[in-house]
HTML snippet that shows the backbone in 3Dmol.js (N, CA, C, O; Angstrom):
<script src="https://3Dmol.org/build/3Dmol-min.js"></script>
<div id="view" style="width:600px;height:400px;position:relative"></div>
<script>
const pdb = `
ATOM      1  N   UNK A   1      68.752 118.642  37.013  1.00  0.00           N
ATOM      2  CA  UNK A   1      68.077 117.441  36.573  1.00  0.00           C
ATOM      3  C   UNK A   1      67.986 117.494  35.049  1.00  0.00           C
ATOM      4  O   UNK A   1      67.934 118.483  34.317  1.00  0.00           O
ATOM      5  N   UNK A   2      67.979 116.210  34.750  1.00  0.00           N
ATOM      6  CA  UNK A   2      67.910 116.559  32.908  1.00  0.00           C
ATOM      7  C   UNK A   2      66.642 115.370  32.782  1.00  0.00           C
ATOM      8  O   UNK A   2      66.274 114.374  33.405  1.00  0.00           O
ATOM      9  N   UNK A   3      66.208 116.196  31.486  1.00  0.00           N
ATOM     10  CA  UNK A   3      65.332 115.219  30.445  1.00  0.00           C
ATOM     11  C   UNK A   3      65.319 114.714  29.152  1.00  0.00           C
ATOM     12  O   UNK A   3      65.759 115.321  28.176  1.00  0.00           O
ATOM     13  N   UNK A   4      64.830 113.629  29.136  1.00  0.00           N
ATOM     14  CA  UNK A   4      65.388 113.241  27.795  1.00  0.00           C
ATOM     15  C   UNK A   4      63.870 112.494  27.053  1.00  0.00           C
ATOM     16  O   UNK A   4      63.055 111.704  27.529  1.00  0.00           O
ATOM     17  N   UNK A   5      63.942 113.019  25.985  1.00  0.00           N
ATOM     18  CA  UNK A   5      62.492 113.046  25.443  1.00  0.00           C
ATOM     19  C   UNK A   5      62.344 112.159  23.551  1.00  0.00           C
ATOM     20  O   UNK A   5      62.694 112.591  22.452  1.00  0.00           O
ATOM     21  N   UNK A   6      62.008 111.490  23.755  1.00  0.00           N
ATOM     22  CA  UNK A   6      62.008 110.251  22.186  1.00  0.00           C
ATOM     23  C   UNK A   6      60.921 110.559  22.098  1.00  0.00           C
ATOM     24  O   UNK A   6      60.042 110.459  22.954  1.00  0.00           O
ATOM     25  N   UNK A   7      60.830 111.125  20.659  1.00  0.00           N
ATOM     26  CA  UNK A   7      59.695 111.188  20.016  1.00  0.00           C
ATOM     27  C   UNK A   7      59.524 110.455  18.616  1.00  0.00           C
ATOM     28  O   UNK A   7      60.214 110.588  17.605  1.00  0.00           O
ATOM     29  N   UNK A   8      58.560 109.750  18.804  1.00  0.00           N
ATOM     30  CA  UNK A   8      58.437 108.710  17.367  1.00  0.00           C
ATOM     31  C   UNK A   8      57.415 108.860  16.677  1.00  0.00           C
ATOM     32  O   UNK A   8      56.383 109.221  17.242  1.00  0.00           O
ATOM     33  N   UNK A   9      57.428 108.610  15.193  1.00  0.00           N
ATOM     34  CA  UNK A   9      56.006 108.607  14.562  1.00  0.00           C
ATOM     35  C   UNK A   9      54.565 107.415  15.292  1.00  0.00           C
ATOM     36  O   UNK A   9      54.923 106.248  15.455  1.00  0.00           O
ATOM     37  N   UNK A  10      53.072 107.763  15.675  1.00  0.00           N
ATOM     38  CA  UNK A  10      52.713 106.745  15.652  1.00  0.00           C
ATOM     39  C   UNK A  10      52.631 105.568  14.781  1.00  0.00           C
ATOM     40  O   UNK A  10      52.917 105.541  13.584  1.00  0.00           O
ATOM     41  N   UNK A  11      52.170 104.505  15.578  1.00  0.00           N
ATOM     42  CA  UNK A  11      52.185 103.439  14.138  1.00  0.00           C
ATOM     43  C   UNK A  11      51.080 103.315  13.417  1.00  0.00           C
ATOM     44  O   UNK A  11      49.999 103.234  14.000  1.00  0.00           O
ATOM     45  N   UNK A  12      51.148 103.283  12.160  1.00  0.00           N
ATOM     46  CA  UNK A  12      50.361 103.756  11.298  1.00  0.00           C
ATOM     47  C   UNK A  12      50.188 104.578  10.362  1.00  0.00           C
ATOM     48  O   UNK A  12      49.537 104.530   9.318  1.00  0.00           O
ATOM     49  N   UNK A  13      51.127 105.683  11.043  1.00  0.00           N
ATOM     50  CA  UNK A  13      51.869 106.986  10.326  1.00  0.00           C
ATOM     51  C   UNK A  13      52.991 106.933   9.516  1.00  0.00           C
ATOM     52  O   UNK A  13      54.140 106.669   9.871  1.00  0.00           O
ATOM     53  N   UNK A  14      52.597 107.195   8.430  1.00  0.00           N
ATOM     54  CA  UNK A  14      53.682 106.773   6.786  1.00  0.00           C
ATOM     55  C   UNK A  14      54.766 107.441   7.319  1.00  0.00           C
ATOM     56  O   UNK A  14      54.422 108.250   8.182  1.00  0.00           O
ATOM     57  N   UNK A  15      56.082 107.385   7.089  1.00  0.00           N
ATOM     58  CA  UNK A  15      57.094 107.059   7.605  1.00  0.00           C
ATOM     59  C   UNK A  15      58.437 107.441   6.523  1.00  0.00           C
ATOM     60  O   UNK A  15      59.465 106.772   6.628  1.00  0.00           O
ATOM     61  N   UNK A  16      58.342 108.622   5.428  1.00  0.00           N
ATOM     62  CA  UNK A  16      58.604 108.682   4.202  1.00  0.00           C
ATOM     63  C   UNK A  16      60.542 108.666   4.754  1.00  0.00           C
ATOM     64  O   UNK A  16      61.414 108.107   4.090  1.00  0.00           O
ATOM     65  N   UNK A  17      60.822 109.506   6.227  1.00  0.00           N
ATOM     66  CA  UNK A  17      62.171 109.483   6.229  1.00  0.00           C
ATOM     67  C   UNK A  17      63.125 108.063   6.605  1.00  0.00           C
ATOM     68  O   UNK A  17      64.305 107.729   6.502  1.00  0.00           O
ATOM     69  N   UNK A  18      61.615 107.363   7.188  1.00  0.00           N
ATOM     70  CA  UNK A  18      62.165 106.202   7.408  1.00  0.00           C
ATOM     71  C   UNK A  18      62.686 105.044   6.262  1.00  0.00           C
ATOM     72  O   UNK A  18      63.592 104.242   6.035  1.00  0.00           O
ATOM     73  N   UNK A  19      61.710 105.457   5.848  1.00  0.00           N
ATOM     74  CA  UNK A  19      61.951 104.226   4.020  1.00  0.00           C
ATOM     75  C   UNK A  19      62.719 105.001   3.501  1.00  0.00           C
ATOM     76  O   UNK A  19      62.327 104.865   2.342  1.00  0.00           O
ATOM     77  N   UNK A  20      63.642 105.832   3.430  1.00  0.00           N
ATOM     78  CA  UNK A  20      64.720 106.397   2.387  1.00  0.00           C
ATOM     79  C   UNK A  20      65.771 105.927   3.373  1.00  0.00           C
ATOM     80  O   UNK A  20      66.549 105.173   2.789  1.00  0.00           O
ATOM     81  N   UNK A  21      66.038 106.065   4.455  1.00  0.00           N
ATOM     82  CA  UNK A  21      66.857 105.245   5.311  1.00  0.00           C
ATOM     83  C   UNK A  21      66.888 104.077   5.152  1.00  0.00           C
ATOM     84  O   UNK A  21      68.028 103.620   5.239  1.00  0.00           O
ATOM     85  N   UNK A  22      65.938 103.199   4.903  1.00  0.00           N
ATOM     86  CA  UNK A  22      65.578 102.010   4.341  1.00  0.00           C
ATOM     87  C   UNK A  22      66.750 101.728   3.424  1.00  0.00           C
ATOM     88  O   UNK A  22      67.810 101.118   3.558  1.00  0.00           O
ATOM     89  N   UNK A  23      66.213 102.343   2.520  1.00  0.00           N
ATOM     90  CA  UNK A  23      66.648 102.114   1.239  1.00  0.00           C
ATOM     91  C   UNK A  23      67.623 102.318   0.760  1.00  0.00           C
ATOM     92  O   UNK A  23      68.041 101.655  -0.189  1.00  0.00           O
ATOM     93  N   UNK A  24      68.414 103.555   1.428  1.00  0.00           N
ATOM     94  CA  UNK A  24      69.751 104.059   1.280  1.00  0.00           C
ATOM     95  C   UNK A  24      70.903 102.575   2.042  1.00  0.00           C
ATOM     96  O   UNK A  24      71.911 102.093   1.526  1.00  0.00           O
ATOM     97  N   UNK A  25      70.205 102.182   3.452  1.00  0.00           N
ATOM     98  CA  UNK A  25      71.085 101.349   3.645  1.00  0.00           C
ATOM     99  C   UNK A  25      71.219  99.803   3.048  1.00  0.00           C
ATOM    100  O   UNK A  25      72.210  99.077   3.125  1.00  0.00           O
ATOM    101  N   UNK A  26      69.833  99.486   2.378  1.00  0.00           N
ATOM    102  CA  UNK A  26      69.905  98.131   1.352  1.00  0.00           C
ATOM    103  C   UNK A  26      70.772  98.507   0.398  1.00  0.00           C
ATOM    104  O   UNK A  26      71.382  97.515  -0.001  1.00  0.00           O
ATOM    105  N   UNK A  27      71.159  99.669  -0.245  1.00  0.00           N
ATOM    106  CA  UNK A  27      71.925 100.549  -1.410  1.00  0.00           C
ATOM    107  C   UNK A  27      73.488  99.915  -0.843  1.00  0.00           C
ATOM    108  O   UNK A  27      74.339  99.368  -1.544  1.00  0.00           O
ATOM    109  N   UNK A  28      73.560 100.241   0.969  1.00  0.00           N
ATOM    110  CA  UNK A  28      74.904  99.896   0.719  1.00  0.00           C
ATOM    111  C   UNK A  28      75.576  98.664   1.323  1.00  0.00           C
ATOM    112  O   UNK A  28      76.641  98.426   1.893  1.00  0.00           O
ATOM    113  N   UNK A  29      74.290  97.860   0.882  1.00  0.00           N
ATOM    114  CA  UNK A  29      74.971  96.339   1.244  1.00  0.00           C
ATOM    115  C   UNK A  29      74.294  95.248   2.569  1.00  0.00           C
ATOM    116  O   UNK A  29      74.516  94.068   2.843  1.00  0.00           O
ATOM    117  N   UNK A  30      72.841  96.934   3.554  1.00  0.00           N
ATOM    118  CA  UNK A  30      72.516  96.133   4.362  1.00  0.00           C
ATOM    119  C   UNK A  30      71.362  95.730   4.434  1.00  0.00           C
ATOM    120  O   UNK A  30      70.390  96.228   5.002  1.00  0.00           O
ATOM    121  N   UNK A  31      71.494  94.571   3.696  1.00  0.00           N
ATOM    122  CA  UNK A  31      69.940  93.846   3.716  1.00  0.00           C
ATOM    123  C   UNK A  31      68.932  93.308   4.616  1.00  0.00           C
ATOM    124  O   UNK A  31      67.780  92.946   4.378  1.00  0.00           O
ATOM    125  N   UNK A  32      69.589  93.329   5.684  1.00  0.00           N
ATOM    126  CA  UNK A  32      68.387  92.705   6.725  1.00  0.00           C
ATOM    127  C   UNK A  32      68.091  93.244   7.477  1.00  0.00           C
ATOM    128  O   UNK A  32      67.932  92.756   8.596  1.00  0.00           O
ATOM    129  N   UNK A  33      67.834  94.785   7.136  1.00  0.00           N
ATOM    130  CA  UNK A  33      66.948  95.894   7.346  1.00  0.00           C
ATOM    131  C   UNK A  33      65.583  95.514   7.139  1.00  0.00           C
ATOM    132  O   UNK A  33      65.291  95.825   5.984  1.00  0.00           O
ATOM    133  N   UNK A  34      64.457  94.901   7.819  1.00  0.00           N
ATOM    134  CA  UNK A  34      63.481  94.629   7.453  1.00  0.00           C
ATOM    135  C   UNK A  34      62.406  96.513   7.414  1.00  0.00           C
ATOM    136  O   UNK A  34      61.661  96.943   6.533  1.00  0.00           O
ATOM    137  N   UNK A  35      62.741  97.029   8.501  1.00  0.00           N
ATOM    138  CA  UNK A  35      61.443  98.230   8.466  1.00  0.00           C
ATOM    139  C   UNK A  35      62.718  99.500   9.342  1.00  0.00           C
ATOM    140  O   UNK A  35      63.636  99.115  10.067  1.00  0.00           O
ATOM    141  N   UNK A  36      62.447 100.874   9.036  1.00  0.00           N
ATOM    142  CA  UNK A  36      63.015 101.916   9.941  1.00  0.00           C
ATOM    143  C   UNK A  36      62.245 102.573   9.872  1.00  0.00           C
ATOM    144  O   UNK A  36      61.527 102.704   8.881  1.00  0.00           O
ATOM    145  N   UNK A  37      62.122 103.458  11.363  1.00  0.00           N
ATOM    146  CA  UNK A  37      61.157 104.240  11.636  1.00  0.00           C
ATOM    147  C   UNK A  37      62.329 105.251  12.492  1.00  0.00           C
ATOM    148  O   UNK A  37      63.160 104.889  13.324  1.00  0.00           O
ATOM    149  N   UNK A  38      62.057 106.635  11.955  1.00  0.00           N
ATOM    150  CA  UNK A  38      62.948 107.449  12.253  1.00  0.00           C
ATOM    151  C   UNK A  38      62.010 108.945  13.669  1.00  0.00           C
ATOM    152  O   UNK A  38      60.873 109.343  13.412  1.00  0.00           O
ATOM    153  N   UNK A  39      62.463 109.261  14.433  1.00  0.00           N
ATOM    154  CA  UNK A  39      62.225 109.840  15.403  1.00  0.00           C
ATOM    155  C   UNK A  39      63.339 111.282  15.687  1.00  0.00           C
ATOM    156  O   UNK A  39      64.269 111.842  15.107  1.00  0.00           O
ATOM    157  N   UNK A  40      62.607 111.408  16.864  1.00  0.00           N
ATOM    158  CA  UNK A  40      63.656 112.637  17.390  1.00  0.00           C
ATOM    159  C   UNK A  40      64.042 112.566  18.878  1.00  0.00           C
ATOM    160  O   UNK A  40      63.438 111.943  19.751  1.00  0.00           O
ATOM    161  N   UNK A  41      65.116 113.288  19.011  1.00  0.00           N
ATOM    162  CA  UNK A  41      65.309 113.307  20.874  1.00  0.00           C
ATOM    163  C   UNK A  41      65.846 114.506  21.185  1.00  0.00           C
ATOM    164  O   UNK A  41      66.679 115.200  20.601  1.00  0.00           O
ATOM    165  N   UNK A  42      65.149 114.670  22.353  1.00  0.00           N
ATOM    166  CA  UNK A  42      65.749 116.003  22.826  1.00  0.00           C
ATOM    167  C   UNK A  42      65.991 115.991  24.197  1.00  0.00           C
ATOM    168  O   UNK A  42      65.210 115.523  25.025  1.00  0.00           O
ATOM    169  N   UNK A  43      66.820 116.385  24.385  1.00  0.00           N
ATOM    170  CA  UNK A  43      67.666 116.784  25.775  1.00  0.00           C
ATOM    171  C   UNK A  43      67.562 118.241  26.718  1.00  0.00           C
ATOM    172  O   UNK A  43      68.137 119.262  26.339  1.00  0.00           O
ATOM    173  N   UNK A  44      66.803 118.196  27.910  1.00  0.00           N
ATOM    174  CA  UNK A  44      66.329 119.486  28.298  1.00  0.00           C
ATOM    175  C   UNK A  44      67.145 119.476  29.633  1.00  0.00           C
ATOM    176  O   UNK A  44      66.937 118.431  30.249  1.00  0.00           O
ATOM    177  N   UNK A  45      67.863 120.179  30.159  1.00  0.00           N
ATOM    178  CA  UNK A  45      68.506 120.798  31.894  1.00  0.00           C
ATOM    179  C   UNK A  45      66.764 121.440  32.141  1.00  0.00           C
ATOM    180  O   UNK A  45      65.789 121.907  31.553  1.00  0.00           O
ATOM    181  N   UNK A  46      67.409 120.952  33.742  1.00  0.00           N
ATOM    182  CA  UNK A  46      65.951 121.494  34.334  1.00  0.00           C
ATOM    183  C   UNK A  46      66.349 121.994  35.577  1.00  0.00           C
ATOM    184  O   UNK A  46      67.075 121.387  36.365  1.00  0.00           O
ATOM    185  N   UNK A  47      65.741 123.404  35.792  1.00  0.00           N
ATOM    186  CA  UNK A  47      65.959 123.649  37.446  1.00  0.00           C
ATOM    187  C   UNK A  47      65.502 122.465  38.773  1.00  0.00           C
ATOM    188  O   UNK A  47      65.955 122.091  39.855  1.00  0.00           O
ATOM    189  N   UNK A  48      64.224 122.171  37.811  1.00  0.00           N
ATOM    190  CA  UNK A  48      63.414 121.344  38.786  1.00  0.00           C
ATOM    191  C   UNK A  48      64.041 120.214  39.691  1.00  0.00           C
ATOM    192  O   UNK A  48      64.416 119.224  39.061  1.00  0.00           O
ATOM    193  N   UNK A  49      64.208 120.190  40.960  1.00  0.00           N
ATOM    194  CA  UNK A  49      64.407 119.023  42.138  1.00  0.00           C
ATOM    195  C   UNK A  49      63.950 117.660  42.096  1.00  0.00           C
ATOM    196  O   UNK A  49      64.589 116.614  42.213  1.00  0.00           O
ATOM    197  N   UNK A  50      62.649 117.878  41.896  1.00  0.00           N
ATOM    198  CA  UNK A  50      61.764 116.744  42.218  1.00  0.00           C
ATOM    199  C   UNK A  50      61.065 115.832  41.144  1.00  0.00           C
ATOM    200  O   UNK A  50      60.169 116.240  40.406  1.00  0.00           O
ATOM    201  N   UNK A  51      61.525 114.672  41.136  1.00  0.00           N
ATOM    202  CA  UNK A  51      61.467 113.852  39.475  1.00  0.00           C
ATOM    203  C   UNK A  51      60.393 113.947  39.321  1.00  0.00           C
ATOM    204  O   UNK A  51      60.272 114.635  38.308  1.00  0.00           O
ATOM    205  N   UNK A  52      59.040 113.575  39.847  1.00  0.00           N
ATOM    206  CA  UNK A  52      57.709 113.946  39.644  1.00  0.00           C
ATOM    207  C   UNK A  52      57.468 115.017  39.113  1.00  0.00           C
ATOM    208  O   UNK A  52      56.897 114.848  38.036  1.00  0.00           O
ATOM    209  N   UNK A  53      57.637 116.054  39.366  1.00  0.00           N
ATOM    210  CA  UNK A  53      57.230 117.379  39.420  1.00  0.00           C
ATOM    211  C   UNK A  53      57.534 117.621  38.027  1.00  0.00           C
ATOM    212  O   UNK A  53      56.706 117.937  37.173  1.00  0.00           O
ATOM    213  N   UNK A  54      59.522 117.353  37.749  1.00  0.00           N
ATOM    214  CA  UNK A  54      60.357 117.495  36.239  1.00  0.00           C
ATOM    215  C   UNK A  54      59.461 116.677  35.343  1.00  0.00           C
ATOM    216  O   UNK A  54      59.117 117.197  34.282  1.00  0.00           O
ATOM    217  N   UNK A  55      59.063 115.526  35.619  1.00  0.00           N
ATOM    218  CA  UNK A  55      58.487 114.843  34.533  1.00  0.00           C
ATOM    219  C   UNK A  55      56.858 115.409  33.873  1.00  0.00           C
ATOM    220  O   UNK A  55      56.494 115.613  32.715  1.00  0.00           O
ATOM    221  N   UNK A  56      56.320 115.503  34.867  1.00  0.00           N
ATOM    222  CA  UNK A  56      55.045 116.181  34.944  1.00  0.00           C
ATOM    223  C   UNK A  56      55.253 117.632  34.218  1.00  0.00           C
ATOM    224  O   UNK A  56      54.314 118.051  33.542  1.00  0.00           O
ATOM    225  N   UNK A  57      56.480 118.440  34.334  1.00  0.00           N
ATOM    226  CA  UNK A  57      56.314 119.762  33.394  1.00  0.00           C
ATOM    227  C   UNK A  57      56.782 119.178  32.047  1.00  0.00           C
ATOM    228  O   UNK A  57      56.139 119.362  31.014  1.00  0.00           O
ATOM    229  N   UNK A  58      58.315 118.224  32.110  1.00  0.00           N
ATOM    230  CA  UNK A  58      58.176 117.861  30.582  1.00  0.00           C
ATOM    231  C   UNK A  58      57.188 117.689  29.655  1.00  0.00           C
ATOM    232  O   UNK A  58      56.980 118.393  28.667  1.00  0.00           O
ATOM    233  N   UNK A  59      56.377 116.380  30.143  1.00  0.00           N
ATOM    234  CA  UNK A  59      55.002 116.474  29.629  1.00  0.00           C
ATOM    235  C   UNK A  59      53.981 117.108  29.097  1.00  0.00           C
ATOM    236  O   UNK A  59      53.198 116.741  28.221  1.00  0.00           O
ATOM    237  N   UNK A  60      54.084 118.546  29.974  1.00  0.00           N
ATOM    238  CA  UNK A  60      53.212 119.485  29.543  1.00  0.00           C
ATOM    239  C   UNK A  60      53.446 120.131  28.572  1.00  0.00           C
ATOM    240  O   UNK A  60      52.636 120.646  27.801  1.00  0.00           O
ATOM    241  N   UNK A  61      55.265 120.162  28.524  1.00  0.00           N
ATOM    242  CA  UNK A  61      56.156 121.200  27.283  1.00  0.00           C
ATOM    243  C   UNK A  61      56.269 120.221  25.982  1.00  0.00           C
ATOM    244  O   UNK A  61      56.451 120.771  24.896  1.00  0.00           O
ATOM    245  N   UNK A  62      56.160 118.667  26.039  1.00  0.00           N
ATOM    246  CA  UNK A  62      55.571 117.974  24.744  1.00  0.00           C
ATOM    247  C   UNK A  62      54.391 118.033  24.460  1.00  0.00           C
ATOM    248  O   UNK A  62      54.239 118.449  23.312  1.00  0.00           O
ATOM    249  N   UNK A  63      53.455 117.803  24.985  1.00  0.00           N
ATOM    250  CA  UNK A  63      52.099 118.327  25.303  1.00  0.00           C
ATOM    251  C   UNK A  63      51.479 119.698  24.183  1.00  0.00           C
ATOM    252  O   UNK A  63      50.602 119.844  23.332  1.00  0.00           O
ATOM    253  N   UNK A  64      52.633 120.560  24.873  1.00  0.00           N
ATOM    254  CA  UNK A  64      52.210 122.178  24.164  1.00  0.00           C
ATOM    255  C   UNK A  64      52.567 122.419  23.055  1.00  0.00           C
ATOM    256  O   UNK A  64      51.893 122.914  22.152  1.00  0.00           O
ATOM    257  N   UNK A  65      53.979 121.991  23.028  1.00  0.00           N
ATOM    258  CA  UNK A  65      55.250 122.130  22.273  1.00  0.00           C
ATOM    259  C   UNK A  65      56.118 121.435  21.067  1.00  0.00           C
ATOM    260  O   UNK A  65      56.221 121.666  19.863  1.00  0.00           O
ATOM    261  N   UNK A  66      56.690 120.477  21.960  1.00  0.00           N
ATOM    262  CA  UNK A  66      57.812 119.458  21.374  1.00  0.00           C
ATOM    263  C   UNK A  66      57.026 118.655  20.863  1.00  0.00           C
ATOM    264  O   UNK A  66      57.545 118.213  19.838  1.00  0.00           O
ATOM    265  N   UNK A  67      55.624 118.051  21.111  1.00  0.00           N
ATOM    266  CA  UNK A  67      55.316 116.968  19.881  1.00  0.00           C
ATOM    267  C   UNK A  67      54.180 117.653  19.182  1.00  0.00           C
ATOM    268  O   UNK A  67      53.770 118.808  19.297  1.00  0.00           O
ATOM    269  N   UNK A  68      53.791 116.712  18.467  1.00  0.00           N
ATOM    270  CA  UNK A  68      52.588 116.878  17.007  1.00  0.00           C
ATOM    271  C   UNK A  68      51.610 115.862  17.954  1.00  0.00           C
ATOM    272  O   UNK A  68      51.680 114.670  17.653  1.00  0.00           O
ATOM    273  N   UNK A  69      50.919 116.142  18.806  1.00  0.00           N
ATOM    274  CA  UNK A  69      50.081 114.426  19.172  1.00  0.00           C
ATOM    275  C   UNK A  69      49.310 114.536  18.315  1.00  0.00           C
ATOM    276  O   UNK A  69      48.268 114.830  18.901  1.00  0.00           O
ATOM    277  N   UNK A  70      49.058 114.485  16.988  1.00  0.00           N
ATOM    278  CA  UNK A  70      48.264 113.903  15.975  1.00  0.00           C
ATOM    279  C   UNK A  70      49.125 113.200  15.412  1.00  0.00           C
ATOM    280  O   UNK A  70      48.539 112.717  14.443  1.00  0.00           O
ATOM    281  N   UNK A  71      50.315 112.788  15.421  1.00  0.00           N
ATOM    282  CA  UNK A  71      50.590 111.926  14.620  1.00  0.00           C
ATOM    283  C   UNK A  71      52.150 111.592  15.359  1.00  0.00           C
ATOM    284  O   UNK A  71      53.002 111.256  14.537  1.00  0.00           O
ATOM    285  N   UNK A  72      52.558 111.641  16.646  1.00  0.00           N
ATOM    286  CA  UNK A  72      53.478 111.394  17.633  1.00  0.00           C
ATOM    287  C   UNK A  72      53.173 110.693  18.806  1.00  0.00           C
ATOM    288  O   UNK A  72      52.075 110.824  19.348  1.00  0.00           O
ATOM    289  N   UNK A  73      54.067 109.946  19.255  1.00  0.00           N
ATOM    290  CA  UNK A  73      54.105 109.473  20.512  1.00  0.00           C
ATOM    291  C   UNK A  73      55.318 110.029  20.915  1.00  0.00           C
ATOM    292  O   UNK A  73      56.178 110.541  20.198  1.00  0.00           O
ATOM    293  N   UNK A  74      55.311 109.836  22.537  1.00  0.00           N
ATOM    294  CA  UNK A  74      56.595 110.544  23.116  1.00  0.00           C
ATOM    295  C   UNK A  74      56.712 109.354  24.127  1.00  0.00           C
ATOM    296  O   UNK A  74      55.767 108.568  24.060  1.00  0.00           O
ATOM    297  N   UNK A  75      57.772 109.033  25.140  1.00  0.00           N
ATOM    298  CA  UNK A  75      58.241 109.304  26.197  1.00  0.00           C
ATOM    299  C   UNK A  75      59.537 109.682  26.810  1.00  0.00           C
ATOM    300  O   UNK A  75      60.678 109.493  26.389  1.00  0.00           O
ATOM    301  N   UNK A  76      59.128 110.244  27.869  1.00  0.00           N
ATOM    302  CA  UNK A  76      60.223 111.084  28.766  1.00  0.00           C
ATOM    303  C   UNK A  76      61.115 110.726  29.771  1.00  0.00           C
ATOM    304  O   UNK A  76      60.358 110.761  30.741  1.00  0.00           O
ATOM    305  N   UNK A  77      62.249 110.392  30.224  1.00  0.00           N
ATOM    306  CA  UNK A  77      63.326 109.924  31.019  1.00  0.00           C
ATOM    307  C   UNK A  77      63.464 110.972  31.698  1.00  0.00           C
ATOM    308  O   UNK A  77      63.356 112.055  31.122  1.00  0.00           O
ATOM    309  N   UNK A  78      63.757 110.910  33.191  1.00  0.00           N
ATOM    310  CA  UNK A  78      64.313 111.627  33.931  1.00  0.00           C
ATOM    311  C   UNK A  78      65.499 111.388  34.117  1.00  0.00           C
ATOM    312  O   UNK A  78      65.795 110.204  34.277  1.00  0.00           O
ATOM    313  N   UNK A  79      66.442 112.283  34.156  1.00  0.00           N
ATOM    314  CA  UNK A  79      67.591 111.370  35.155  1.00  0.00           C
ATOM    315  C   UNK A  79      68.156 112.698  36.079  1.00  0.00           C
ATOM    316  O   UNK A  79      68.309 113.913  35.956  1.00  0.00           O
ATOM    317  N   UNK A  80      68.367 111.552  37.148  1.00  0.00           N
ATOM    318  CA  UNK A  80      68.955 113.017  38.601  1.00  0.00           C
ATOM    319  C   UNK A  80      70.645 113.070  38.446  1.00  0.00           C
ATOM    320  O   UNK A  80      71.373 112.221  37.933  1.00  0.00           O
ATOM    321  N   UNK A  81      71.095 114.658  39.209  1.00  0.00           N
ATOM    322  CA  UNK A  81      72.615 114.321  39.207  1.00  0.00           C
ATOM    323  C   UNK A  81      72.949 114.962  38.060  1.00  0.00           C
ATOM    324  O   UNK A  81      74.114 114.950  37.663  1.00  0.00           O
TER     325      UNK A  81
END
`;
const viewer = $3Dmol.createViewer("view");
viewer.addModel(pdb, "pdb");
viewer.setStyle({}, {cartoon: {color: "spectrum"}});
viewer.zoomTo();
viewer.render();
</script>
């Protein structure tokens, strides 16, 4: 089973890699870039069977781990197969 995990700044949270992305792409011509907000993703294999169960430990391993919840939001995709 795999997981797949987006992690974004909350909103509200200054955003310094996002505005140089910004800005780099008005630099090369694309202006109707109004706002970017830049994130992360991660991709986990899982022994786990049971999508409940996989999602419920992901959680716990962003939870512990993979995010900052002071200043992150996450969510998590399962997919079977």
């Amino acid at each position: 089973m795999k997981a797949k995990v987006h992690v974004t700044l909350k909103q509200g949270v200054l955003d310094p890699q996002g505005k140089a992305v910004q800005h780099a792409l008005a630099a090369l011509g694309f202006d109707g870039v109004n706002d970017v907000r830049q994130g992360k993703f991660i991709e986990l294999e899982l022994n786990e069977t049971d999508p409940k169960k996989a999602e419920a430990e992901v959680e716990a391993m962003c939870k512990k781990l993979l995010v900052n919840m002071v200043i992150e939001d996450f969510r998590v995709d399962i997919l079977e197969g």
